[in-house]
TIRONU-433239 format. One record per atom (N, C-alpha, C): z, y, x; residue in three letters. Coordinates in steps of 0.2 Angstrom, whole numbers, plus 5000, padded with zeros to 4 digits. Layout:
# TIRONU-433239
ZYXALA ...
This chain:
# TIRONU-433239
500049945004UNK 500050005000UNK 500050065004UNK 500450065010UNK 500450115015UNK 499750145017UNK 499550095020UNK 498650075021UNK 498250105019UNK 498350105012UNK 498050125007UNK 498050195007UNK 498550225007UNK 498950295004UNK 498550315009UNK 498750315017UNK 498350345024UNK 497550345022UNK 497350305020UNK 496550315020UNK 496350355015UNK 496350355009UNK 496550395005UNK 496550475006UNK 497150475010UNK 497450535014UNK 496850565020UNK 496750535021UNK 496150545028UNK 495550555024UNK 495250525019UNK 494550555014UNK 494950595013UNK 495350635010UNK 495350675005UNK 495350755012UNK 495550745019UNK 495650795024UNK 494850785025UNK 494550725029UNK 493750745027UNK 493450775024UNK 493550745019UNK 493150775013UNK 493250885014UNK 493850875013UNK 494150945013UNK 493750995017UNK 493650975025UNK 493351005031UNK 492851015030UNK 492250955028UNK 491450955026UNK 491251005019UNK 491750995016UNK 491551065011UNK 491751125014UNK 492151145017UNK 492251205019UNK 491851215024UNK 491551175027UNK 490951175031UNK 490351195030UNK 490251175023UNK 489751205018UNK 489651245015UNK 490251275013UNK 490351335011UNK 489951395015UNK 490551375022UNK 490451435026UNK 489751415031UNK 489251395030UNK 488751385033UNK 488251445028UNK 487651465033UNK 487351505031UNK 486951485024UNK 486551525018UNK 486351505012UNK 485751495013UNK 485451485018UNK 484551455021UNK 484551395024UNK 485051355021UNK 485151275022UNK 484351255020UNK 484151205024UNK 483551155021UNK 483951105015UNK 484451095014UNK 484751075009UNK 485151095003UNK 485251124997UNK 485351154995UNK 486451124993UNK 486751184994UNK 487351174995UNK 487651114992UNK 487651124986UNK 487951114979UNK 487951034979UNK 487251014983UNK 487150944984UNK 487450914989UNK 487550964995UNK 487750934999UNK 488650924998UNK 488950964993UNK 489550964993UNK 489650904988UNK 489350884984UNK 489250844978UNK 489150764983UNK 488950744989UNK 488950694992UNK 489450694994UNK 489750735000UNK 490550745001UNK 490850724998UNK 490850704990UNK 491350684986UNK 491050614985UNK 490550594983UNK 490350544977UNK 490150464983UNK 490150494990UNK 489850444994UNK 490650475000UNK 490950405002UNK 491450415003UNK 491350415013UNK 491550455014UNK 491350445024UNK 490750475026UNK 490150435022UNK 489450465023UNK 489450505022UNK 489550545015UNK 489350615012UNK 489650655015UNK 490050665021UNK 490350705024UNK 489950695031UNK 489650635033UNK 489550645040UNK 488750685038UNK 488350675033UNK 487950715030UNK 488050785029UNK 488450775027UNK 488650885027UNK 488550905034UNK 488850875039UNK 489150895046UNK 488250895050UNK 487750845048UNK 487250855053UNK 486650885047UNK 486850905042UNK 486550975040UNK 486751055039UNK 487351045043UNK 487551115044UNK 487651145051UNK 487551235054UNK 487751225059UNK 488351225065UNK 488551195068UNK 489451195069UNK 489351275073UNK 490151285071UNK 490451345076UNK 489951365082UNK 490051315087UNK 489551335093UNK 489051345092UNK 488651335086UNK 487851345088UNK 487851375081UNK 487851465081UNK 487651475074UNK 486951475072UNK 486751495065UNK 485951475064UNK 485951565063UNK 486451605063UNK 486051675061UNK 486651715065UNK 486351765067UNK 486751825072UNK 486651875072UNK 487151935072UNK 487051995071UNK 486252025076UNK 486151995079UNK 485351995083UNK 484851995079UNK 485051955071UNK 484151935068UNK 484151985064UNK 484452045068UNK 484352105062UNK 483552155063UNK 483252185059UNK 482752215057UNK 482852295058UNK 482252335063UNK 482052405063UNK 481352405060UNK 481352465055UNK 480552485056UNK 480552535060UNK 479752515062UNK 479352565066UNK 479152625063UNK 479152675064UNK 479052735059UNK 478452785065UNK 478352755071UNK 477752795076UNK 477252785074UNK 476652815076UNK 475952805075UNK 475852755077UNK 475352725076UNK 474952675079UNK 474652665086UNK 474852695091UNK 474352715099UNK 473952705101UNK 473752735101UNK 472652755105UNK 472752715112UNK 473352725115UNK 473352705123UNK 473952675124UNK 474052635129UNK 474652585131UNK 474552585140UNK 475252585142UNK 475452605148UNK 475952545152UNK 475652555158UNK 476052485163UNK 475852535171UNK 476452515173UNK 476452545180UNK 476152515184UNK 475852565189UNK 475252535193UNK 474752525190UNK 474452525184UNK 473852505180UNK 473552565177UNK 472852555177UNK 472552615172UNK 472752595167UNK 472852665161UNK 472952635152UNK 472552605152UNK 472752565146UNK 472452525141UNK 472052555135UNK 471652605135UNK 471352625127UNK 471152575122UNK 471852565117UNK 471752555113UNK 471252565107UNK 470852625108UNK 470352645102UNK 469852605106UNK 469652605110UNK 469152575116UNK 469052505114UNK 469452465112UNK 469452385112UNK 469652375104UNK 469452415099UNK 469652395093UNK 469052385089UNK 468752345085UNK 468252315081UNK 468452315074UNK 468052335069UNK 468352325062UNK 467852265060UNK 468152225056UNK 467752175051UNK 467952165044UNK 467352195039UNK 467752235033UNK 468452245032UNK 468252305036UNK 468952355035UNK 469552355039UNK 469452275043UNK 469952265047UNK 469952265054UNK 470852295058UNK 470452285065UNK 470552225067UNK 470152225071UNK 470152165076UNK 470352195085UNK 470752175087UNK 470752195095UNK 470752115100UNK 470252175104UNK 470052135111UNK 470552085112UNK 470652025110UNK 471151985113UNK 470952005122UNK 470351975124UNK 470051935132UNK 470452005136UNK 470352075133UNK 470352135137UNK 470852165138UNK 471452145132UNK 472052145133UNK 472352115137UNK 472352045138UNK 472551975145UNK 472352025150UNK 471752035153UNK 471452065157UNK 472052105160UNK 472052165155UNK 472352225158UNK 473152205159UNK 473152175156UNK 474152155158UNK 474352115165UNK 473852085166UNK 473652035173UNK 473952095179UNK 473652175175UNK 473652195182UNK 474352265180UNK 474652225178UNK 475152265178UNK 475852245182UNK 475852205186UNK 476252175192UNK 476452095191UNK 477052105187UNK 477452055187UNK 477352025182UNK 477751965180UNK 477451915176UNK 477651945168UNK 478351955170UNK 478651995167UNK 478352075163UNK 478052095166UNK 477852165166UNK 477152145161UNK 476752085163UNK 476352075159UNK 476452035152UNK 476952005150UNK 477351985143UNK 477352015141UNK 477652095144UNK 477852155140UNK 477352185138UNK 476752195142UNK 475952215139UNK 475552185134UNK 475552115134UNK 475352095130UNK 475952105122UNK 476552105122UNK 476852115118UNK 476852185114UNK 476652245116UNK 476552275116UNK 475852305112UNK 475552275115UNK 474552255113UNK 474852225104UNK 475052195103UNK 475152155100UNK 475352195095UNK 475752235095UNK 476152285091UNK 475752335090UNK 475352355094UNK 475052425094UNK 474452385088UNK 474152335089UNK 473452295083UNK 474152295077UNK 474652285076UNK 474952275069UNK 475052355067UNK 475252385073UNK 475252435068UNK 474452505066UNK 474052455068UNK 473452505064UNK 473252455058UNK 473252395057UNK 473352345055UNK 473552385047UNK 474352405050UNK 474752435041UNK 474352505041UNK 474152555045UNK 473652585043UNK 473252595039UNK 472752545038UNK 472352505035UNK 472552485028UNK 473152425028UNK 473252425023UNK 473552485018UNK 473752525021UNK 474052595015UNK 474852615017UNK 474952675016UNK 475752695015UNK 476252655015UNK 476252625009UNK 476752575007UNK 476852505012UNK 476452515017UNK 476552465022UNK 477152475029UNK 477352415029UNK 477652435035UNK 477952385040UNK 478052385050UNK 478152345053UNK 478652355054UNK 479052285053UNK 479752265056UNK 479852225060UNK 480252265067UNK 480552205073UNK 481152185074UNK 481152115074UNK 481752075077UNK 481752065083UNK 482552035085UNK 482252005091UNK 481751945093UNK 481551905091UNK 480951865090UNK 480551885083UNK 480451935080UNK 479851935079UNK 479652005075UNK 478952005072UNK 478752065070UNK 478252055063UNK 478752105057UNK 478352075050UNK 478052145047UNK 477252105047UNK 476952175043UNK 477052145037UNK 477152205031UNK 477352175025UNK 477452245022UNK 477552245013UNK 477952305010UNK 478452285006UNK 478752215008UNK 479352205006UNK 479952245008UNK 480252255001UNK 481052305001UNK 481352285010UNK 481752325013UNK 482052295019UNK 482452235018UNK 483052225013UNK 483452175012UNK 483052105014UNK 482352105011UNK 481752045010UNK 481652015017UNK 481452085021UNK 481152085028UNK 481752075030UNK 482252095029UNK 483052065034UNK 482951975032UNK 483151955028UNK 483251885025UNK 482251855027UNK 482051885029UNK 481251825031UNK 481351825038UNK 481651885041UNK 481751885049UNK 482251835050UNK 482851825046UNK 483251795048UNK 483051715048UNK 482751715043UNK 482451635041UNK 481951615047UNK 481551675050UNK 481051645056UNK 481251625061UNK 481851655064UNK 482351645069UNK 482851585067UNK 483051555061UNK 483251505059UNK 482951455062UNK 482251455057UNK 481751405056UNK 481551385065UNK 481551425069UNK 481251415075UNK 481651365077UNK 482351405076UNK 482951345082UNK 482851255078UNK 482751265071UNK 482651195067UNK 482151155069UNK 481551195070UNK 481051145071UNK 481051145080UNK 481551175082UNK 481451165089UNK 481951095092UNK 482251075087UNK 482851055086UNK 482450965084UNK 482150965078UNK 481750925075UNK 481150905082UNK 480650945085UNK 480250915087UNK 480450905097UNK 481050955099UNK 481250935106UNK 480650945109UNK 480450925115UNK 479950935120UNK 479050955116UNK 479350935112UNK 478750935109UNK 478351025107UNK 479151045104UNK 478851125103UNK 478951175107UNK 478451225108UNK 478751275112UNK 478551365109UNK 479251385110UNK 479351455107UNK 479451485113UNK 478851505118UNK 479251545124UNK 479751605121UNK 480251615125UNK 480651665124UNK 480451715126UNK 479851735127UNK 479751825127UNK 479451825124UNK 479051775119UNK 478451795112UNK 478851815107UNK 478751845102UNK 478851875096UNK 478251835090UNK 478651785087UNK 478151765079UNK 477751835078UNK 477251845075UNK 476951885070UNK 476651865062UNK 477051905058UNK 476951855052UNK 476751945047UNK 476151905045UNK 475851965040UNK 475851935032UNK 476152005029UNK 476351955020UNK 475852015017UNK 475051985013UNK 474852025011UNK 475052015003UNK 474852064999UNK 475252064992UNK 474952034987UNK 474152024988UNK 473851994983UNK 473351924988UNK 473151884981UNK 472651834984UNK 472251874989UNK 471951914985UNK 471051954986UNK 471351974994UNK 471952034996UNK 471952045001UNK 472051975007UNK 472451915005UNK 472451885009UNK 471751825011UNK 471451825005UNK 470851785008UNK 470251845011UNK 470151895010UNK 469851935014UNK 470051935020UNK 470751925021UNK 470851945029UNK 470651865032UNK 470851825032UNK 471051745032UNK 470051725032UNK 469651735028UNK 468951745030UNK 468551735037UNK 469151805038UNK 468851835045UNK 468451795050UNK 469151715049UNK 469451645054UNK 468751595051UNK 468651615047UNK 468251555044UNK 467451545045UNK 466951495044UNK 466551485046UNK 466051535041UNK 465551555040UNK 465251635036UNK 465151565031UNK 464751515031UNK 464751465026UNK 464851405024UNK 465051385017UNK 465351325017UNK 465851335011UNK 466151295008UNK 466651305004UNK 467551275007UNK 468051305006UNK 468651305010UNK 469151295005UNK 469751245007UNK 470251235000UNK 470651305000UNK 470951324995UNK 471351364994UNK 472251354997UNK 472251395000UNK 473151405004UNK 473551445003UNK 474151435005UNK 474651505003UNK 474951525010UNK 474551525014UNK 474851525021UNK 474451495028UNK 474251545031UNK 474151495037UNK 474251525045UNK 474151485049UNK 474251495057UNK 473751515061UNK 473351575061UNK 472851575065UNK 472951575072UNK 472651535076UNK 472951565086UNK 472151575087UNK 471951645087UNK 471451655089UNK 471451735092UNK 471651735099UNK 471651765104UNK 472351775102UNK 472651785098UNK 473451845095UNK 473751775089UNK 474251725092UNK 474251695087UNK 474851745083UNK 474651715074UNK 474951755070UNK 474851725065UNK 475251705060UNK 475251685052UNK 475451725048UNK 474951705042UNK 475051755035UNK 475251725032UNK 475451745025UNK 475551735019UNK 475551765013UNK 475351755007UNK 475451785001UNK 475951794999UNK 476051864997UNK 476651884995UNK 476851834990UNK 477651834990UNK 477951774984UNK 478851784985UNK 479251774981UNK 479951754979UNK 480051724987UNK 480751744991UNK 480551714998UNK 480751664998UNK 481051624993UNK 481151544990UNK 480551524992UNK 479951554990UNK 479451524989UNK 478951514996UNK 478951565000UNK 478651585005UNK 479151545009UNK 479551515011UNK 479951495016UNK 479751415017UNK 479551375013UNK 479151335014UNK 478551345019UNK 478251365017UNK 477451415020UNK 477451435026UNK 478251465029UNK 478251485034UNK 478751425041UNK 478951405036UNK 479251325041UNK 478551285044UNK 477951285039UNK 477551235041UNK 477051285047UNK 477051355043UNK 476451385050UNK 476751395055UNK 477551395055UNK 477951385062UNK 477951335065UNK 477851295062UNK 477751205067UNK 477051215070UNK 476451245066UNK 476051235069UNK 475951295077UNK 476251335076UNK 476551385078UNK 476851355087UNK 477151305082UNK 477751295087UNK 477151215095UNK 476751195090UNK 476351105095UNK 475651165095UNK 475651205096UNK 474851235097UNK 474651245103UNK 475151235109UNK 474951215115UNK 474751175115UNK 474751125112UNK 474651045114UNK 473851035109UNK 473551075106UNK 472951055105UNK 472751005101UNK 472950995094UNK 473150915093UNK 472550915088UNK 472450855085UNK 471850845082UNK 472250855074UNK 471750865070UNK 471950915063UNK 472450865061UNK 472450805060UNK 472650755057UNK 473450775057UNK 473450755065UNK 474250745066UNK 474650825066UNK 474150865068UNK 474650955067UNK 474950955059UNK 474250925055UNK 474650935049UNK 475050885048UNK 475150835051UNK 475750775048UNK 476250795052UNK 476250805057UNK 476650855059UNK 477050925057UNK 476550955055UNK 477051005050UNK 477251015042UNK 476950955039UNK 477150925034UNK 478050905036UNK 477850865039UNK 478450815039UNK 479250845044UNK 479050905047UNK 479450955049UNK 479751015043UNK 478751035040UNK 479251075035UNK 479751055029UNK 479750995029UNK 480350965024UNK 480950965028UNK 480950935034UNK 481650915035UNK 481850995035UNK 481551045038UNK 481851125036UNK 481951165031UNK 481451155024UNK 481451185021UNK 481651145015UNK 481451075015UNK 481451015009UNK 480951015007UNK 481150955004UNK 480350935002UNK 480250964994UNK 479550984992UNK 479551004985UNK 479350964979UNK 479450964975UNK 479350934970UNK 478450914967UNK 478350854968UNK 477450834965UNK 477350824960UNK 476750834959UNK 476450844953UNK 476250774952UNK 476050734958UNK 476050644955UNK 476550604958UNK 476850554954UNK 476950514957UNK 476550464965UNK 477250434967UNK 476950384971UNK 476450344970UNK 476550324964UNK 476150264961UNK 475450284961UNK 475450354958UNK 474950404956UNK 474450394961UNK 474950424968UNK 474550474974UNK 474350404979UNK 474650334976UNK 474250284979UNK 473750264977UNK 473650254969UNK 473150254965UNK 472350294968UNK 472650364971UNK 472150404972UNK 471850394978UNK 472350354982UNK 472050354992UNK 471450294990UNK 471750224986UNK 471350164988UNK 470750204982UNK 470650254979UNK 469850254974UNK 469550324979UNK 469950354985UNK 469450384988UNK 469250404996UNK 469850364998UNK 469650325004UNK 469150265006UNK 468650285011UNK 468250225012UNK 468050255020UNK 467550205023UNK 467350205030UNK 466950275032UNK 466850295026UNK 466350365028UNK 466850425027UNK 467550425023UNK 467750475022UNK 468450485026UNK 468250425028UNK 468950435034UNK 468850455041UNK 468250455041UNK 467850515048UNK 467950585047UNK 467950595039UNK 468050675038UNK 468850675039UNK 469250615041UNK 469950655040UNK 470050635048UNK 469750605054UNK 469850605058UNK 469450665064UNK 469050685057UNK 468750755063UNK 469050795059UNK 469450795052UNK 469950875051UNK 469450915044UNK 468950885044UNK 468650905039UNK 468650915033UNK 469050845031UNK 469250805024UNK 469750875023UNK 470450905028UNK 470650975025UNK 470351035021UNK 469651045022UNK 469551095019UNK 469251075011UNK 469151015012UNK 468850995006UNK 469251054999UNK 468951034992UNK 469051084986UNK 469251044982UNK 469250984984UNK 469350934979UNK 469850924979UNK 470150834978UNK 470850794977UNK 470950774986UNK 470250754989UNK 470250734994UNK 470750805001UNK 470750844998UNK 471150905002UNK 471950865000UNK 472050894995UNK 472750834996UNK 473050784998UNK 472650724996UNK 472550684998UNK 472450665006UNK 472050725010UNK 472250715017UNK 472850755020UNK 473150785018UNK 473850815018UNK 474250735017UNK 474150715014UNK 474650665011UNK 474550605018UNK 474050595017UNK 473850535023UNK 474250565028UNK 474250615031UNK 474450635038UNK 474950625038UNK 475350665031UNK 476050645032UNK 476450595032UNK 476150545030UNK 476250455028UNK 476150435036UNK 475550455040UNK 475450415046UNK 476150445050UNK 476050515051UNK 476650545057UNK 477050515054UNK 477550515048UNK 478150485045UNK 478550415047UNK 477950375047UNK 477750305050UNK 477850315056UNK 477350345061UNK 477450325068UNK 478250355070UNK 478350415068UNK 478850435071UNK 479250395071UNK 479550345068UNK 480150305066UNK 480450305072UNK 480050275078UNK 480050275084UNK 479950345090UNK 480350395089UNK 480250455092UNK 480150445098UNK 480450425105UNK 480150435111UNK 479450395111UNK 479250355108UNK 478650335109UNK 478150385105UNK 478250405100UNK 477950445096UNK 477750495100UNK 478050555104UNK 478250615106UNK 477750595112UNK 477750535115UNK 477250535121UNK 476550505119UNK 476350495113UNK 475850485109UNK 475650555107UNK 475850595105UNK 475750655103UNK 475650705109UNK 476050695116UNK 475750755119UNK 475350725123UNK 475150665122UNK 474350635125UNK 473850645121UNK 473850635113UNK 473150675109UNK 472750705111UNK 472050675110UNK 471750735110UNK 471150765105UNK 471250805104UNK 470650825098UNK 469850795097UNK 469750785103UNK 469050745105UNK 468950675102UNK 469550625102UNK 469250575098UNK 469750565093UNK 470250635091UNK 470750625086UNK 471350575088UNK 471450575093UNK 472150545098UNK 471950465100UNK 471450435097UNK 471250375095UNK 471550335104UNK 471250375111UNK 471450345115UNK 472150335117UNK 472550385114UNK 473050395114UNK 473650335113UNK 473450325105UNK 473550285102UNK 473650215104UNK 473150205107UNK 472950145109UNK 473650135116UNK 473550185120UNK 473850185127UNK 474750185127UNK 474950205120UNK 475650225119UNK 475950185114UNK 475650195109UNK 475750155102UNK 475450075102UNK 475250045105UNK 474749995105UNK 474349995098UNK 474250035095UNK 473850035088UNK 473150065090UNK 472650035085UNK 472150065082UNK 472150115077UNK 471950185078UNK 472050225071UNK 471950195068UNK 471350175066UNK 470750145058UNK 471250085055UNK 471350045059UNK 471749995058UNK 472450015054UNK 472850065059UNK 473550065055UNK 473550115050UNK 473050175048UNK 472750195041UNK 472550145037UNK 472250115036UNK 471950065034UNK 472650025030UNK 473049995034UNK 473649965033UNK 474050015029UNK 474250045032UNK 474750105027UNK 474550105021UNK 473650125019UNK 473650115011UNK 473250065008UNK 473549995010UNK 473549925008UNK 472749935008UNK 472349945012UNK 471649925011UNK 471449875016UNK 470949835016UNK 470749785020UNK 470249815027UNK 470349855028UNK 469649895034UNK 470149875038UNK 469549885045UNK 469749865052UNK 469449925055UNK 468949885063UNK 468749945064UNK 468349995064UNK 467949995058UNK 467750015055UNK 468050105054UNK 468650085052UNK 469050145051UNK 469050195057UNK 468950155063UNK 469450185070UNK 468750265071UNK 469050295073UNK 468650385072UNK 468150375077UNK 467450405076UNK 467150375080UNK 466650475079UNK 466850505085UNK 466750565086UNK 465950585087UNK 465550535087UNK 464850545088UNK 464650555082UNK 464950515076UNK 464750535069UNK 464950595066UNK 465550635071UNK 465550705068UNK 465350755070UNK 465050735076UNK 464450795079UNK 464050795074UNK 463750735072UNK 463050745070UNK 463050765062UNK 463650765059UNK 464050795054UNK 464150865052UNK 464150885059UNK 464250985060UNK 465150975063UNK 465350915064UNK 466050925063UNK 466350965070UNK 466850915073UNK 467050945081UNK 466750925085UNK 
């Protein structure tokens, strides 16, 4: 009876800790509180060791008086300056493409090269970087404006309190997914995220265009990750509930874009990171459904389109559906993280990891896709990069 009473006694101080744990953790949990206090009690031991590795301990907080927000209220500058260097004229290396600017990525690298130290060039290009955002809200109108954190910088016309709470979330999100993917990701410390929130569809698929091929048809997004000379991701304005999804997955891509990956796995990659940061969201089909849909539209010709990244752009069911594959395959292989992790930073987007695969994982792509959605194909399946030249593809 003693025994008993002691144990007892010992859940109920557990229990006690891990709620109060959860309390006092910040409200930008990927797991929503209420649930995680609601385990604590109803799963005895577990539901506590669950609270404790989805919150941040004392040592390691997830927000600090550092993730705070200035706006920039200067003009926008014609020229940018580095000791020992000629200026930079910014109006010099600026291009519009309806209506927008675009800056010299190549011209900017150049001139920072020659501003001494390594250091002194981070700061030029950071700079550069800042001077294109802010002709950028220019452009966009009055009601625009840029905000800087210690890691990042948000054009948007969101009220400040918004802008404070999305800066805090991208500095959040970063330690998460850096925490999630370990060597895998990399956030240099002297970059700044840039994240642009335009207020309507029309202003964000105008801008987002730019990136795109002049023709073709391209599925509809609420966010993306462009690394083209200035990496940067946007998004449509929305409820920051709503956009913080959006912004955990273009931070992952954000985060493995050094590595070059082939379409499949970035997305399954940033699929299956933005849930463990943000959660996962609620689907419009069932499992049963969404297997239904793979064995009636998967076959030997349209699994090329998702090993060259194509099958994503798709307008159809087949756009989800290779969303869905990716994140099924990464979710699977990871199981095994150190093997996975060196499977991933050997990919290469040339045959879609397929040597990779082989060298790490001992699998056949075609083969283990194949498998996952109970269909009988072999090699057949495995990615065969000659058929997506001839395709238009990579």
């Amino acid at each position: 009876m003693t025994a008993l009473i002691s144990i007892l006694l010992l859940l109920i101080a557990i229990n006690v800790w891990a709620t109060r744990r959860v309390i006092s953790a910040p409200d930008e949990l990927g797991v929503p509180k209420r649930m995680l206090i609601a385990g604590v009690w109803i799963i005895p031991f577990f539901g506590a060791f669950i609270a404790k590795t989805n919150t941040p301990s004392a040592a390691e907080p997830e927000t600090s008086q550092t993730d705070r927000t200035s706006s920039i209220s200067s003009d926008a500058p014609l020229l940018l300056t580095c000791s020992g260097a000629a200026d930079f004229m910014v109006s010099d290396h600026l291009a519009f493409a309806n209506g927008v600017p675009i800056l010299d990525w190549n011209a900017l690298s150049e001139w920072a090269l020659t501003c001494g130290s390594s250091e002194a060039a981070a700061f030029a290009i950071d700079q550069g970087r800042l001077a294109w955002l802010l002709h950028l809200r220019d452009t966009i109108g009055p009601e625009a404006h840029v905000h800087v954190a210690d890691d990042s910088y948000i054009l948007s016309t969101l009220e400040p309190n918004v802008v404070q709470a999305t800066a805090r979330y991208i500095a959040t999100s970063k330690r998460r997914i850096a925490r999630v993917l370990g060597e895998l990701a990399d956030f240099p410390p002297d970059e700044r995220s840039l994240l642009i929130v335009f207020d309507s569809e029309e202003e964000y698929y105008d801008y987002v265009s730019l990136y795109y091929p002049s023709e073709g048809e391209f599925a509809l997004s609420g966010g993306m990750f462009i690394n083209a000379g200035c990496p940067h991701f946007v998004v449509r304005r929305a409820d920051l509930s709503s956009i913080e999804p959006v912004i955990a997955h273009e931070l992952t891509h954000s985060a493995v874009a050094h590595l070059q990956l082939p379409r499949w796995l970035d997305e399954g990659l940033a699929v299956n990171t933005e849930h463990k940061v943000a959660g996962a969201p609620s689907s419009l089909h069932t499992p049963h459904e969404l297997h239904r849909m793979h064995l009636g539209f998967w076959n030997a010709e349209r699994i090329q389109e998702f090993w060259s990244g194509e099958s994503f752009n798709r307008t159809d069911d087949g756009n989800l559906l290779s969303y869905e594959l990716a994140r099924i395959i990464v979710a699977q292989m990871a199981s095994q993280w150190d093997v996975f992790a060196r499977f991933v930073a050997s990919a290469k987007r040339e045959d879609s990891g397929a040597d990779s695969a082989r060298t790490h994982l001992s699998v056949l792509l075609g083969v283990y896709a194949a498998t996952l959605l109970q269909l009988g194909e072999g090699e057949s399946w495995e990615p065969a990069p000659e058929a997506w030249a001839s395709a238009g593809g990579i």
